[in-house]
ZADO-1210 file (C-alpha; in nm, 4 decimals, padded with zeros to 6 digits):
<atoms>
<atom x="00.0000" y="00.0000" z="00.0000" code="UNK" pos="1"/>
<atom x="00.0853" y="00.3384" z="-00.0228" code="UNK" pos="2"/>
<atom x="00.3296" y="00.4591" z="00.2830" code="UNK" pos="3"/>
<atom x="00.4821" y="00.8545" z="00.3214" code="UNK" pos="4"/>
<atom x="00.7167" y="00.9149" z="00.5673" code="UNK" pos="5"/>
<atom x="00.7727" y="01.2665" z="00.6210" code="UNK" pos="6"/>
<atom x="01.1671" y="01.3989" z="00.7806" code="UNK" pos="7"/>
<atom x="01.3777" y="01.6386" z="00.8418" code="UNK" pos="8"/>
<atom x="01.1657" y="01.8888" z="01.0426" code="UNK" pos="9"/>
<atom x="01.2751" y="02.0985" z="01.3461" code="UNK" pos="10"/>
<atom x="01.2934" y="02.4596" z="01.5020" code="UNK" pos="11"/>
<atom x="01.4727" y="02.7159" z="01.3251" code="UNK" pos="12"/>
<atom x="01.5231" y="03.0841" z="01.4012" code="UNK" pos="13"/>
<atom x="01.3377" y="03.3700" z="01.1282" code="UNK" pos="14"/>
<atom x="01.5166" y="03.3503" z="00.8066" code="UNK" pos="15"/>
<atom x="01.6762" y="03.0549" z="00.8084" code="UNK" pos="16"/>
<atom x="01.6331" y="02.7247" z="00.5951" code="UNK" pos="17"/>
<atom x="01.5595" y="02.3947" z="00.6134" code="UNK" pos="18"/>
<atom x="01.5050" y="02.0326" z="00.3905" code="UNK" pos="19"/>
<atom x="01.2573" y="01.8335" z="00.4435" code="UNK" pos="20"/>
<atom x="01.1700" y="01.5020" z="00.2652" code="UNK" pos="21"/>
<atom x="00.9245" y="01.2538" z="00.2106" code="UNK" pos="22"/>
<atom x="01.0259" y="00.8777" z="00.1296" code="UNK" pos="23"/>
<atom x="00.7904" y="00.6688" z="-00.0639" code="UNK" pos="24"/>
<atom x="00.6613" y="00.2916" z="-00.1113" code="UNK" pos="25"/>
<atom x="00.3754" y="00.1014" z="-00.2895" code="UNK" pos="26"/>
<atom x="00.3273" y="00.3044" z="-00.6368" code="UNK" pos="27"/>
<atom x="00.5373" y="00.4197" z="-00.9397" code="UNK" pos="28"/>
<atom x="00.6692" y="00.7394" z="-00.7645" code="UNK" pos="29"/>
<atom x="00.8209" y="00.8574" z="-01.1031" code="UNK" pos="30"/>
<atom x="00.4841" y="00.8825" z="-01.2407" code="UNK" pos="31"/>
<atom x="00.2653" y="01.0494" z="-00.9794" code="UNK" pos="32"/>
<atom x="00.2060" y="01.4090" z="-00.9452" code="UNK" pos="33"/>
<atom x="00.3348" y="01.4641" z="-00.5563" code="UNK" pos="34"/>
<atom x="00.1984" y="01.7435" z="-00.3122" code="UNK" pos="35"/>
<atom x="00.3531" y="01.9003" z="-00.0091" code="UNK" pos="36"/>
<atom x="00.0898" y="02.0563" z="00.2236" code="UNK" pos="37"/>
<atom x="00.0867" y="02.2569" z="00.5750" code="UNK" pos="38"/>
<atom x="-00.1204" y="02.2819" z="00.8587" code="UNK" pos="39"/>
<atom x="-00.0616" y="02.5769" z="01.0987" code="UNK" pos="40"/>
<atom x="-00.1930" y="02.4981" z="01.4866" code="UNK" pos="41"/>
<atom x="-00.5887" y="02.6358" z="01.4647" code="UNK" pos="42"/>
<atom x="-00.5289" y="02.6256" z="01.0921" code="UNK" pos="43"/>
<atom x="-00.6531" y="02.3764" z="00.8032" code="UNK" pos="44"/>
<atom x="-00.3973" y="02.2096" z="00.6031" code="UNK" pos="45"/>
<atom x="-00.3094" y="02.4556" z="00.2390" code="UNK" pos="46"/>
<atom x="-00.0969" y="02.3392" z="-00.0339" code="UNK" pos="47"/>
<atom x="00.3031" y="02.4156" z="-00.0310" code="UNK" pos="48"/>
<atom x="00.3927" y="02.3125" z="-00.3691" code="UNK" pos="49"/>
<atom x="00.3811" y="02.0395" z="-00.5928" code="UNK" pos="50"/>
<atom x="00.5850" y="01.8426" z="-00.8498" code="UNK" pos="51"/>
<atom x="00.4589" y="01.6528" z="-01.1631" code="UNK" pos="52"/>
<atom x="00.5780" y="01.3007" z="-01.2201" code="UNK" pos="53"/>
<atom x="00.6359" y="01.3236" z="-01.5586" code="UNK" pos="54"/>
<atom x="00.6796" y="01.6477" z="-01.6798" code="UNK" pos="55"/>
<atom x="00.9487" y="01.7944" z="-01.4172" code="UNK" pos="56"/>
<atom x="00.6960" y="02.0590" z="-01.3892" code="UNK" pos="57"/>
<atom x="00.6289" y="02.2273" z="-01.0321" code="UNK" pos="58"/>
<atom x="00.4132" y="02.4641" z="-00.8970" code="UNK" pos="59"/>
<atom x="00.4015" y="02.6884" z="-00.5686" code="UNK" pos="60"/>
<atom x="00.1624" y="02.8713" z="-00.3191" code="UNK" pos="61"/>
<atom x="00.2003" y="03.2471" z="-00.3934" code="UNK" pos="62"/>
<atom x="00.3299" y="03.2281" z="-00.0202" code="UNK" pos="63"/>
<atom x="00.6332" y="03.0455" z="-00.0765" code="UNK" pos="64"/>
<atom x="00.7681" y="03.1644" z="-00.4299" code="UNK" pos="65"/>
<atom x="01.1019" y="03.2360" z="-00.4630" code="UNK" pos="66"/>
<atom x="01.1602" y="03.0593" z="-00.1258" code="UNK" pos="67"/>
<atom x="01.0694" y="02.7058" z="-00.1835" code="UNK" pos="68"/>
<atom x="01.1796" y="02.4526" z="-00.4094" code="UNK" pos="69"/>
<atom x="01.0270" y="02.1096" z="-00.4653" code="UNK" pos="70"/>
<atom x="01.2527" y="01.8507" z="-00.5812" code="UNK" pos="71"/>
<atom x="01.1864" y="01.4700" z="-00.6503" code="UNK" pos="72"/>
<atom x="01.5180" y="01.1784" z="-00.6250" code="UNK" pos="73"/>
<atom x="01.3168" y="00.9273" z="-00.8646" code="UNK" pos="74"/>
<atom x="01.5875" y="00.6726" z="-00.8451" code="UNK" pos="75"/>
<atom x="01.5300" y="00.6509" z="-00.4563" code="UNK" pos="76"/>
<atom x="01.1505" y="00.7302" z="-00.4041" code="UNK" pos="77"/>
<atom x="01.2041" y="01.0332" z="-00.2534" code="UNK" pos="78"/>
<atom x="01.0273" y="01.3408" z="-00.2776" code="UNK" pos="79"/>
<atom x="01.2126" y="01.7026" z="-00.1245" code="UNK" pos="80"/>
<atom x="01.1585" y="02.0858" z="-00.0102" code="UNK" pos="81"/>
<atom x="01.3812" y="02.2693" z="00.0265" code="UNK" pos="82"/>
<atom x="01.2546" y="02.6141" z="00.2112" code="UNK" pos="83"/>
<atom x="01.4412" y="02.9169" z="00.2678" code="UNK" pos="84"/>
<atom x="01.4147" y="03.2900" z="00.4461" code="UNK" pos="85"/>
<atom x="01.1218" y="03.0817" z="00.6737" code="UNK" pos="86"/>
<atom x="00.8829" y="03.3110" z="00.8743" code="UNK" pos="87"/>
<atom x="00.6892" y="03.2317" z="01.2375" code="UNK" pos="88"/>
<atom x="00.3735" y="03.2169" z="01.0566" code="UNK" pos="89"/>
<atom x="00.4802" y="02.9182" z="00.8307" code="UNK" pos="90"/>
<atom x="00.5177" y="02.7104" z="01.1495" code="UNK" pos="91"/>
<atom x="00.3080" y="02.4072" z="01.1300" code="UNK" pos="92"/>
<atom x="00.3301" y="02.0051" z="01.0794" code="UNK" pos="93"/>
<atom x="00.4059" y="01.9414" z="00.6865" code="UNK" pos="94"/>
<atom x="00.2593" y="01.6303" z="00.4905" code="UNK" pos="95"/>
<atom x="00.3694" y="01.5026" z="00.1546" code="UNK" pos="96"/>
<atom x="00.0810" y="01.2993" z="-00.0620" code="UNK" pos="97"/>
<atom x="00.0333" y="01.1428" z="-00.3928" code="UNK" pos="98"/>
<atom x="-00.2063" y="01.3374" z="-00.5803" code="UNK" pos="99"/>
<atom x="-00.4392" y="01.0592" z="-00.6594" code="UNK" pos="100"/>
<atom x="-00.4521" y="00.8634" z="-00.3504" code="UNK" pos="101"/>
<atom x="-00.6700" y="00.9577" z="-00.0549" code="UNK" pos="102"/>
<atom x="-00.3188" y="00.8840" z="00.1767" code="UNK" pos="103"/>
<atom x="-00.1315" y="01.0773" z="00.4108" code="UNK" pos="104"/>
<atom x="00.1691" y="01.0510" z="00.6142" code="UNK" pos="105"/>
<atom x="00.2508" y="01.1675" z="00.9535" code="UNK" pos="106"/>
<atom x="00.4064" y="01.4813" z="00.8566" code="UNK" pos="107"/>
<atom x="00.7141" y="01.6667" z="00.9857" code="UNK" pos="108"/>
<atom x="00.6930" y="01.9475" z="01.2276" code="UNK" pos="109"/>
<atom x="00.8642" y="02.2598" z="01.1735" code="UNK" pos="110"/>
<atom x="00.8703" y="02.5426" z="01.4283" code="UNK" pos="111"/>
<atom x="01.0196" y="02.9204" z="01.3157" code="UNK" pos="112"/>
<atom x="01.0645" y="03.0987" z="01.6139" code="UNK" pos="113"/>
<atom x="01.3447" y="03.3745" z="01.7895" code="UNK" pos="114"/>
</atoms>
């Protein structure tokens, strides 16, 4: 079946950057249209960004442009963001998911706070 495993969270000061990833099982990864989401505390989960399987082509909340970059490792499964200049308000637990399953992972938490 389909498993996510969200990493590489943690707290980080204003303006700093970190990589997160998301390592995959149980479908074609190289084929699948992937989605990074993030859910603020009080806050529904929004979309981040997301990467096209085939196509290399990605797309970004007007929130993060310029500061995030999605990133896929198709030989290993692995799906990446890299975020940069991150602000207290993007605090929040981030999931990964494949577009066209109803699955999500466990997410990664990532705190932004002086």
């Amino acid at each position: 079946q389909v498993q996510l495993v969200e990493s590489g969270g943690g707290s980080v000061q204003p303006g700093d950057s970190l990589k997160l990833s998301c390592a995959t099982s149980g479908f074609i990864f190289s084929s699948q249209t992937m989605l990074w989401y993030r859910q603020a505390p009080g806050k529904e989960r929004e979309f981040v960004a997301r990467s096209v399987g085939l196509y290399g082509i990605f797309g970004y909340a007007d929130s993060v442009k310029g500061r995030f970059t999605v990133a896929r490792e198709n030989a290993k499964n692995i799906l990446y963001l890299q975020m940069r200049d991150l602000a207290p308000e993007e605090t929040g637990v981030y999931y990964c998911k494949v577009e066209a399953f109803d699955t999500w992972g466990q997410g990664t938490q990532v705190t932004v706070s002086s």
